[in-house]
N, C-alpha and C positions, 0 to 999 in steps of 0.2 A: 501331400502339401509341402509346400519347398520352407526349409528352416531358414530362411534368409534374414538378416539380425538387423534391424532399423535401430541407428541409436538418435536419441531425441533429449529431450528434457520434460519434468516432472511441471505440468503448469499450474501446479499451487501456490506457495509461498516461495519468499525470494532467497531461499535458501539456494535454490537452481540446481537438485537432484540430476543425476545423469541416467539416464534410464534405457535399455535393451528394450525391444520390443521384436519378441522370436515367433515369424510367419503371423504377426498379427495378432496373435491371438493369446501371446502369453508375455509378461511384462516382470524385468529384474532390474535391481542397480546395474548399472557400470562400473566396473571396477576400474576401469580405465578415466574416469570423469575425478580432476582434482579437485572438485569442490565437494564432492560427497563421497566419493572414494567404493563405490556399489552399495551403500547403505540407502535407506528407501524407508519410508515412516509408511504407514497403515491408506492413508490419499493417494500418493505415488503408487502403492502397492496394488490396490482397488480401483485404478483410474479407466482402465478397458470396461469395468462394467458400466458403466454408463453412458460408452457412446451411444447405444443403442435405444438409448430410452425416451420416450417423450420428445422427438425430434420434430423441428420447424423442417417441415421438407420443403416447402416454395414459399413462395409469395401468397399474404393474405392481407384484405382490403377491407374499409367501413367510413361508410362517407361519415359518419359519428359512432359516438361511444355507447348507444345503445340500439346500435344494429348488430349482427353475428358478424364475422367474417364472412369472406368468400373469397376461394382462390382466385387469384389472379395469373397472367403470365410476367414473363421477367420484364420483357419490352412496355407495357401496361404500368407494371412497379415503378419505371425509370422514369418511365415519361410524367408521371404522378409527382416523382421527387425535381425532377426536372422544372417542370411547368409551376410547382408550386415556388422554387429557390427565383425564378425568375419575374413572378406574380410578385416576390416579399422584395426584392430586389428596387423592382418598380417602387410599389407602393411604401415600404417605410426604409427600404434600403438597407443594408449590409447589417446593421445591428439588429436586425429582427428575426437575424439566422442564428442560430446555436448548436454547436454536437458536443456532446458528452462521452465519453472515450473510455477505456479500459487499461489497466495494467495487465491486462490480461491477453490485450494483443499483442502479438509480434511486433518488433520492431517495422518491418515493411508494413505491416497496416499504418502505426503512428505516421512515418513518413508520408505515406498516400493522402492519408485525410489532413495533415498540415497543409500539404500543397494544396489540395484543393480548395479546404475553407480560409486560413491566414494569407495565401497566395493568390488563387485565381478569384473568391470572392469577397475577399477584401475587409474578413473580420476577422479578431484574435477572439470571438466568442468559440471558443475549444479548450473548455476544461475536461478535466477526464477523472475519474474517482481514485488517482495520486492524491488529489485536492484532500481528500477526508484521510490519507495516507501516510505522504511522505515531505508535504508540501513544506511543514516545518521542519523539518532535516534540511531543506533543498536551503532554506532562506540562511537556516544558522552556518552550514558548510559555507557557505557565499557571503555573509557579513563577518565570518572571522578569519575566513582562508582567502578569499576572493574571487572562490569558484564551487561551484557544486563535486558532490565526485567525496563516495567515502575512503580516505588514504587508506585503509587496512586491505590485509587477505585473509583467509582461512587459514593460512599458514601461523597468522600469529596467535591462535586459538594453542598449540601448540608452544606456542614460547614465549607465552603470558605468563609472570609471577603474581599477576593478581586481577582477576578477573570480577569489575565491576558492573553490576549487569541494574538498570536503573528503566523499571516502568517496559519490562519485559517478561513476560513468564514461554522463555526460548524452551523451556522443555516440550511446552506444549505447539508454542507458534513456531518455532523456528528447529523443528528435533533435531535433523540431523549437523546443524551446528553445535545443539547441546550436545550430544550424545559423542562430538572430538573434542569440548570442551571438556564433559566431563571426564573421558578419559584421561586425560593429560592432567587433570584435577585428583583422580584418583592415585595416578601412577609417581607424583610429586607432594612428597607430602607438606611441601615448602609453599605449597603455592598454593592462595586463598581464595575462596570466592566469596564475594558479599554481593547479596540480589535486595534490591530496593524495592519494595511492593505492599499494596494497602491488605493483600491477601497470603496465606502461606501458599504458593501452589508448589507444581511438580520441580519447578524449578527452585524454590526457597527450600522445601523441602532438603535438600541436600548442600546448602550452601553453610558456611564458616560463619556468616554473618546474616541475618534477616533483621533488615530496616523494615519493619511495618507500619509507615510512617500513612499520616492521612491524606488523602486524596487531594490534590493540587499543594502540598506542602514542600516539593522537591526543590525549589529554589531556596528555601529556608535551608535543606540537610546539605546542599548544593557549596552553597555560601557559608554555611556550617564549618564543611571541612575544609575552607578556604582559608576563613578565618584562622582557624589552626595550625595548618602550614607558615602559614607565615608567621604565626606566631612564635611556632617553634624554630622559626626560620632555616627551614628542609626545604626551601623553594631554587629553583634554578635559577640564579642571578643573573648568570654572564645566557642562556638562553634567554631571560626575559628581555634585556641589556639590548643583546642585536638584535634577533627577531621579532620582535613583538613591538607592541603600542597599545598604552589605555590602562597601563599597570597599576600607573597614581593614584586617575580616581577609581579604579573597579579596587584599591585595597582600599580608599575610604568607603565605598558601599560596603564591606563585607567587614568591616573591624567592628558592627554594631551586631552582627551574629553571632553572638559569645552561645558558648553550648547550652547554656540552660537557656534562652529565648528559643533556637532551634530545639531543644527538647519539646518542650511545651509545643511550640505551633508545630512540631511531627505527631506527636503523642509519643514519642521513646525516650527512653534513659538516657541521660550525657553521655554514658560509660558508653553505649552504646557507637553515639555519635566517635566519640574520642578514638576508638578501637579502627572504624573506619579510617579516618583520617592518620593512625599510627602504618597501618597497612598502607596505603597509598605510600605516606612517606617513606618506609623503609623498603618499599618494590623495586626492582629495575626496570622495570617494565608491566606499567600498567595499563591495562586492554578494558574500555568502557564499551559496553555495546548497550541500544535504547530501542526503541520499538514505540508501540502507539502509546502508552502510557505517559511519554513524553511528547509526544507530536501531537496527538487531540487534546488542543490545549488551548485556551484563549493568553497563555503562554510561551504554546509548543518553543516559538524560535528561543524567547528568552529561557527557557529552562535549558533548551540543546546548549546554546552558549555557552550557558552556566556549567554545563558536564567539561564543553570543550575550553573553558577558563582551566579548570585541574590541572589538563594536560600542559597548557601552556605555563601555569604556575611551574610545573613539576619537568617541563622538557620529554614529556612523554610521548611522541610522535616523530614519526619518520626513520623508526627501528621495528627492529625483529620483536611480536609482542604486543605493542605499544599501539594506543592512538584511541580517537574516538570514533566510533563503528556504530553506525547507524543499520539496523537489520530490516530490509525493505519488506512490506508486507505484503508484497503480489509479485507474480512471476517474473517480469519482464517493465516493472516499475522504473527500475535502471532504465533501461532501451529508451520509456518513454519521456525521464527526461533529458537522453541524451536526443530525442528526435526535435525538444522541443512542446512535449504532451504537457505544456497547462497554459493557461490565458497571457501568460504574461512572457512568456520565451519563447524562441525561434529554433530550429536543429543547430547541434554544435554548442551548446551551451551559451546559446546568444539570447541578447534579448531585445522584445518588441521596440523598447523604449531609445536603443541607442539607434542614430541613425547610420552609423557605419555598418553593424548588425543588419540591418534591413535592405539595405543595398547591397550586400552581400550574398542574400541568400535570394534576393530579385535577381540578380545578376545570372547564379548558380541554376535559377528556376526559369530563367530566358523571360521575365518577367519587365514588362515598361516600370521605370523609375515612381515610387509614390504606390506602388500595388499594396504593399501591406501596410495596415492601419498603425501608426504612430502609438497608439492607445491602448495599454491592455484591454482582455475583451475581459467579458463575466465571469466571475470564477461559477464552481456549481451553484453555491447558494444564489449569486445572484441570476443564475437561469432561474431558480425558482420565483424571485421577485420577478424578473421580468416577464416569467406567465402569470400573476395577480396583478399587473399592470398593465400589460395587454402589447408590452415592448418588442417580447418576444413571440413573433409569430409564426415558426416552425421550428422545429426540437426535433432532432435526430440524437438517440441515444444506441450506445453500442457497446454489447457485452459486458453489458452490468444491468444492477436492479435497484434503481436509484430507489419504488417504493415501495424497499426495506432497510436500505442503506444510509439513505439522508437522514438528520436529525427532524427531531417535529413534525412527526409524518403525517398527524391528520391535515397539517398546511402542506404541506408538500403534495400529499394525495389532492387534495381541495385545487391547488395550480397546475398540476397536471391535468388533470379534468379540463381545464380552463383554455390547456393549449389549443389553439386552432386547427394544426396539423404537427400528428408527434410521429416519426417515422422510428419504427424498433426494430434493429437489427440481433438477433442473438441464435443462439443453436438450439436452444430447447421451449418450447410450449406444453402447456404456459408456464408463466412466471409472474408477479406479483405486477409488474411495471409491464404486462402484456394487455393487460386490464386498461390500459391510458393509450394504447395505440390505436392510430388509425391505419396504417401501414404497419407490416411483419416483412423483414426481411431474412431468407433462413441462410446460416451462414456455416463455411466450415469451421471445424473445432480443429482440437487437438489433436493429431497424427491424420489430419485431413487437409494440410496446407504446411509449404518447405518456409520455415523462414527462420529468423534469428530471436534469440532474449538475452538479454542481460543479469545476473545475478548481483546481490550485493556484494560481494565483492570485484564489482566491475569486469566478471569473468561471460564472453561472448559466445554460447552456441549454437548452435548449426541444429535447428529442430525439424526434423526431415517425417514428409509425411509415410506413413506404412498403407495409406488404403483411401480410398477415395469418397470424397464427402456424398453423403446419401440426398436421396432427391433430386434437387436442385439445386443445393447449396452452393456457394462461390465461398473463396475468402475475402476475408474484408475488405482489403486493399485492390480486390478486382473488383469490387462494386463503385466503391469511391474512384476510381479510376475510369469506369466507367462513365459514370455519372459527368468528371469531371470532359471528357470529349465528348458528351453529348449537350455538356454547353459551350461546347464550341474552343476548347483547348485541349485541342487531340496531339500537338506538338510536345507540352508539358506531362502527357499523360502516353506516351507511348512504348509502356512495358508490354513486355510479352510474359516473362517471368519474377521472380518475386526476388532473384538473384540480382537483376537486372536493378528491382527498385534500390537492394541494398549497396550497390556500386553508386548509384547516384547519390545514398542519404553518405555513404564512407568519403566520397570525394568534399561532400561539404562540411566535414571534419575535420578535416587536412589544418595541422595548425592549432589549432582550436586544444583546449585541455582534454577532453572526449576523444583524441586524434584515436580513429579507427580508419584512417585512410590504408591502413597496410592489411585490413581484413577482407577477404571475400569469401563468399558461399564457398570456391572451388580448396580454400586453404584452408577453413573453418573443417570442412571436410575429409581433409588429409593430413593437419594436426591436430584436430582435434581444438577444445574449449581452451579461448586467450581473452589475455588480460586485457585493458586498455589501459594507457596511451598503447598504440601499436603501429606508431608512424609509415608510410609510406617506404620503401626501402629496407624496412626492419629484417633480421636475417630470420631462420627459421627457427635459431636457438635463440636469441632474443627474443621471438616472440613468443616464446612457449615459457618463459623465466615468470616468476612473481614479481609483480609489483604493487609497492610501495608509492605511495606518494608524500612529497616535501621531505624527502631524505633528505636533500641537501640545506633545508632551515628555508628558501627559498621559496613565500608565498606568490598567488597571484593578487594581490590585491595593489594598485596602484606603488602604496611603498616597498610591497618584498616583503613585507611585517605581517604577520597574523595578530587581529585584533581582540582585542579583551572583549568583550560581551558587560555589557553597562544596564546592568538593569535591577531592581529590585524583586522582592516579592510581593505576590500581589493575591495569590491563590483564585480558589473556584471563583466560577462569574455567578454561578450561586449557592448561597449560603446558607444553610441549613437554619430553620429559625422555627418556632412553636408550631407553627402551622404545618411544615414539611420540615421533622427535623435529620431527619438521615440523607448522605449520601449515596446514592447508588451510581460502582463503573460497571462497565460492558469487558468484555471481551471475549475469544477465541476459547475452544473447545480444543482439542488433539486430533480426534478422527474429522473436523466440520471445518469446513471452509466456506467461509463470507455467506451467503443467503441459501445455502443447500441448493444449489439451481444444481448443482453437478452431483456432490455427494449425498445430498436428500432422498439420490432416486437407485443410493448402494445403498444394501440389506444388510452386509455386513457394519457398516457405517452407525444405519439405522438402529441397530441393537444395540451398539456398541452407546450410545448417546439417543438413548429412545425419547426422552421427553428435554422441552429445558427443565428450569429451575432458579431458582433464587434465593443463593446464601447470605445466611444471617447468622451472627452472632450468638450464644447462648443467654447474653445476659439482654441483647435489645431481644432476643423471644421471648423472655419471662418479661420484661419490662410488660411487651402487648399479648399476652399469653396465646403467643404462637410455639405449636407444637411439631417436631419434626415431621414432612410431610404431608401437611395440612394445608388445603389451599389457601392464598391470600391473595388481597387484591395492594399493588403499586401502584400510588398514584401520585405523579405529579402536575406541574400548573400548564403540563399541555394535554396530557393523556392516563391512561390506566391499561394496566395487563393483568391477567391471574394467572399465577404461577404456585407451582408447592414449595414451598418452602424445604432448603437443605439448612436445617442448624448446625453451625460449623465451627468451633472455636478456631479454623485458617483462616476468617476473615475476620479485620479490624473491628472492636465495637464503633458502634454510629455508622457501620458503611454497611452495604448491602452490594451483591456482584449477582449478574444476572448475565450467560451468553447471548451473545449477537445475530445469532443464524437463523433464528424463529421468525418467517415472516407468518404472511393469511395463510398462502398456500399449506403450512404445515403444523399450523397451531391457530384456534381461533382469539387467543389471548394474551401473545406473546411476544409480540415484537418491541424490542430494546428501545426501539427508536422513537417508539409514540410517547416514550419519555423525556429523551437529550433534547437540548435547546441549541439553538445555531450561532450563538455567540460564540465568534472566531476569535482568535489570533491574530490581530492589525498588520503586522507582515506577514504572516505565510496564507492567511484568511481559512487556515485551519479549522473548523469545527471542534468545539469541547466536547466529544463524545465521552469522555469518560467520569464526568464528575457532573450530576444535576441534583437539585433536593428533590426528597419525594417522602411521604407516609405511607404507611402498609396498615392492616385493617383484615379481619378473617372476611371469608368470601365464599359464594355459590358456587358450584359447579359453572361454565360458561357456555354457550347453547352450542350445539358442533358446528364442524365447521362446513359450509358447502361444498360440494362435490366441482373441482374445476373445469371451464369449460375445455372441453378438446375441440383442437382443428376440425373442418366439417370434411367428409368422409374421411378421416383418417386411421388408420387398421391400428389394432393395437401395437404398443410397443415392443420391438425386440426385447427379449432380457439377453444381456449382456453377457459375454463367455467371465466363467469364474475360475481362474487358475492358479494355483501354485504360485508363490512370489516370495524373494527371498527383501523380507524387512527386519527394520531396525526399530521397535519399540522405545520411548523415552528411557533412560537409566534410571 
């Protein structure tokens, strides 16, 4: 067998691991990849064993949802998605279309399926599950800077004096950024970290400082040490002075935050607060990084602002170090919203709303003037109202599992149901949201299709496939591409390669703050992972440099000024009261990624994180004489799980933490979701995943779970080759 070395990227989280993969069959870091440096967490490590498992090989069909499948051919599949987009077209017209999307595709899928749906049929209904993600980052980077796009690198992990990490537990979700954090944390004894979080985890665990503050109280500890700076007057004067706007009144909002009010509404000590705020001010360089803790929020953007007010308080940005760092939570999240992946933006960091925006990317797409709708389309929640309304009447969803993922799942599940036709594209069967399709479309994965991702720090690589997708599978962006010439816009749609697509998505960059007009597949290839901006003419040592963004104090926002963030606190949108009096958040495991569709079906994984669980406090157990262990049931005003109980004193009293990953397919009583409520975030229309009231109560065993249906004749699954792999376990 030929040892020939594919190097790719890790497609879990948006750390963007650089990953070897030797004749197929054996998989290492890259030591050559600047963003991870050959390091590889236990996902990355374990990712080959489950191409093999449970695979969609073709196309399967069901005139409704309780007939079986049956195969079908591909030509049969199109003409179905075909006939049905022009049937809805006729009858209620462009707003009755919908696709749901993934962080998970490559950048050339995002591309493809823009043009198709926002371009040739004429709706911005293309949300994608960023929406539950990143969506608040997208909104707060853009109301204080003027543009999406997180200024930092991985670099300043290394030349940070004080590393603030707020509604993050990076040890777990984000390792191999923890694991240069913490070494550079270890190696300087100067340099601090404080981690903000309602739970102690892997990541508090080792920090200088743990804020154990309650659940949606960050804008209080936010504005806390706002207050403070300025009070001790350690604020950057002459930066607030030229740069900025909004100082006046965002320091009357924050002068009524004296530490004992923020004490109280966190739950921690002033001394606590004070400590914070003494470190910031005496840093050179303070590096905030934020995750979903801060973006699933009916807050998300006002809380992000509120982190990126410090910065501007204190002139900490656009240095070695320094700035506020958003850590995306899916692989190629970047990508998608540089292609434009949510309802309300266009490729290039444009948006629906402006008409200059729109004409531009008509123009770019050889498109008649007027082809894309003025109008944001739905974000995800509102795909789900528009199937309980009868709005939306086809729903093409891709590489995701919206029924585990969405909030409020027995309504979610209940409108699914309801859709008239749902077309599901993904790589493995079944899946929790495989149950809601009438169309299967089987797609390639991971080292089964060449194309590009983005990481959070805005770094581009070249994910090149090692083996060729089984069955029948296409990649995504050759199905929608398809699709899009057999309605008759074979002009718009005439790739042969995936190289091809991303020549056309980098041209419509040109200019733009995302400029990746100077990238293509053939250089991505022969230098290897680059940053963006990567302008057009860029040389090859330029384009291999780190960058920075607003190093020169120079925002995009209309003034050049970066804006304060103007908001109060307001906390959870529910509140714990006699009937439901705890809070319960979600989140991320270390070995499990988002709904197990991938790592569910690794053994190593599987042991590693055999059951869920749900921690509680020692004193709210004794309060309801729950014992460690002991099953109880969660219930709040949408739903109920039973889960065993882990009594922990790392989690806050009155809160309760339970992971995210458990859907039907792998627990008949556990999914996160049958509890979160879908009260968004007014600007980013974020989902508050992490904070709902709920009561717990001892519990029965739960009846098992059903055995899932398999495709019809379909052999069993390969198990997947298990090799040797060189990983980096959290610190």
């Amino acid at each position: 067998m030929s040892d020939a070395v594919t190097k790719t990227l890790c497609p879990y989280c948006g750390v963007g691991c650089g990953l070897e993969v030797v004749a197929g069959a054996k998989v290492r870091g890259d030591r050559a990849h600047p963003s991870s440096l050959g390091m590889v967490c236990v996902k990355g490590a374990t990712v080959l064993e489950a191409l093999d498992k449970d695979r969609l090989l073709y196309p399967l069909y069901r005139a409704s949802l309780d007939q079986p499948f049956a195969r079908i051919s591909w030509d049969a599949a199109l003409d179905l998605i075909v006939e049905r987009i022009r049937q809805v077209l006729h009858t209620t017209g462009p707003d009755g279309l919908c696709l749901y999307g993934s962080g998970q595709w490559q950048t050339e899928d995002y591309y493809v399926a823009q043009k198709l749906v926002k371009g040739c049929l004429g709706t911005n209904n293309f949300d994608t599950n960023s929406r539950l993600c990143m969506s608040s980052a997208v909104a707060a980077y853009t109301a204080s800077f003027g543009s999406d796009g997180p200024p930092c690198c991985y670099a300043d992990l290394e030349h940070t004096d004080c590393a603030f990490l707020i509604g993050t537990n990076t040890a777990e979700c984000h390792p191999i950024v923890f694991n240069r954090l913490r070494q550079h944390h270890k190696k300087h004894s100067h340099v601090k970290l404080v981690v903000v979080d309602p739970r102690r985890t892997a990541t508090a665990a080792v920090a200088d400082l743990h804020l154990a503050i309650r659940p949606g109280s960050d804008i209080y500890l936010l504005h806390g040490i706002a207050h403070l700076l300025i009070a001790w007057d350690v604020i950057d004067h002459r930066f607030i002075a030229q740069h900025t706007t909004g100082f006046a009144p965002y320091q009357q909002i924050v002068k009524k935050y004296h530490p004992q009010l923020v004490a109280d509404a966190c739950g921690i000590d002033p001394a606590a607060l004070v400590q914070a705020a003494q470190w910031w001010a005496e840093s050179q360089a303070v590096l905030s990084l934020w995750s979903m803790g801060i973006n699933q929020s009916r807050e998300g953007t006002a809380k992000a602002q509120s982190l990126i007010n410090l910065h501007l308080l204190t002139g900490q940005i656009g240095k070695p170090g320094a700035g506020p760092f958003s850590l995306t939570g899916q692989p190629n999240a970047m990508g998608g919203r540089e292609t434009g992946g949510l309802a309300h933006l266009l490729p290039g960091y444009r948006w629906v709303t402006n008409p200059d925006h729109r004409r531009e990317v008509e123009t770019h797409w050889q498109l008649p003037p007027g082809s894309i709708s003025p109008q944001p389309g739905r974000t995800a929640w509102q795909i789900i109202e528009g199937l309980e309304t009868g709005a939306v009447q086809m729903l093409w969803i891709a590489a995701t599992n919206p029924a585990v993922s969405l909030p409020h799942l027995e309504r979610v599940k209940a409108a699914l149901a309801r859709s008239p036709f749902t077309v599901y594209q993904d790589c493995y069967f079944p899946t929790e949201t495989s149950a809601y399709a009438h169309l299967l479309l089987p797609c390639a994965q991971w080292g089964e299709k060449t194309g590009t991702m983005t990481n959070s720090e805005r770094r581009v690589t070249l994910c090149q496939a090692f083996r060729a997708p089984p069955g029948e599978a296409k990649a995504d962006w050759e199905i929608f591409a398809e699709v899009g010439r057999r309605l008759g816009f074979a002009q718009q749609f005439a790739f042969h390669t995936s190289a091809e697509v991303f020549a056309e998505f980098a041209a419509l960059t040109q200019g733009r703050p995302c400029d990746l007009s100077g990238m293509s597949h053939e250089r991505l290839a022969r230098l290897g992972p680059l940053q963006w901006p990567c302008p057009a003419g860029c040389t090859d040592a330029a384009a291999r440099q780190d960058k920075r963004l607003y190093t020169d104090h120079r925002f995009l926002t209309p003034d050049g000024r970066a804006h304060f963030g103007l908001a109060d606190a307001l906390g959870v949108a529910e509140v714990p009261d006699d009937e439901y009096p705890l809070v319960l958040t979600t989140g991320r495991l270390y070995g499990h990624w988002h709904t197990q569709t991938r790592t569910g079906r690794i053994p190593k994984i599987q042991q590693m994180h055999p059951q869920p669980f749900v921690e509680i406090h020692p004193s709210d157990a004794e309060r309801w004489g729950i014992t460690d262990g002991a099953l109880i049931t969660v219930t709040s005003r949408r739903g109920t799980v039973q889960l065993p109980a882990k009594v922990t004193p790392d989690i806050a009293p009155g809160t309760l933490f339970t992971p995210m990953h458990w859907g039907a397919l792998w627990h008949p009583s556990a999914a996160a979701n049958a509890l979160t409520h879908p009260a968004a975030c007014p600007t980013s229309q974020q989902p508050e995943l992490k904070a709902c009231a709920v009561r717990i109560a001892a519990a029965t065993p739960p009846p098992a779970a059903k055995t899932p249906e398999r495709p019809p004749s379909d052999p069993a699954p390969a198990t997947g080759p298990t090799r040797e792999s060189r990983q980096e376990p959290p610190l």
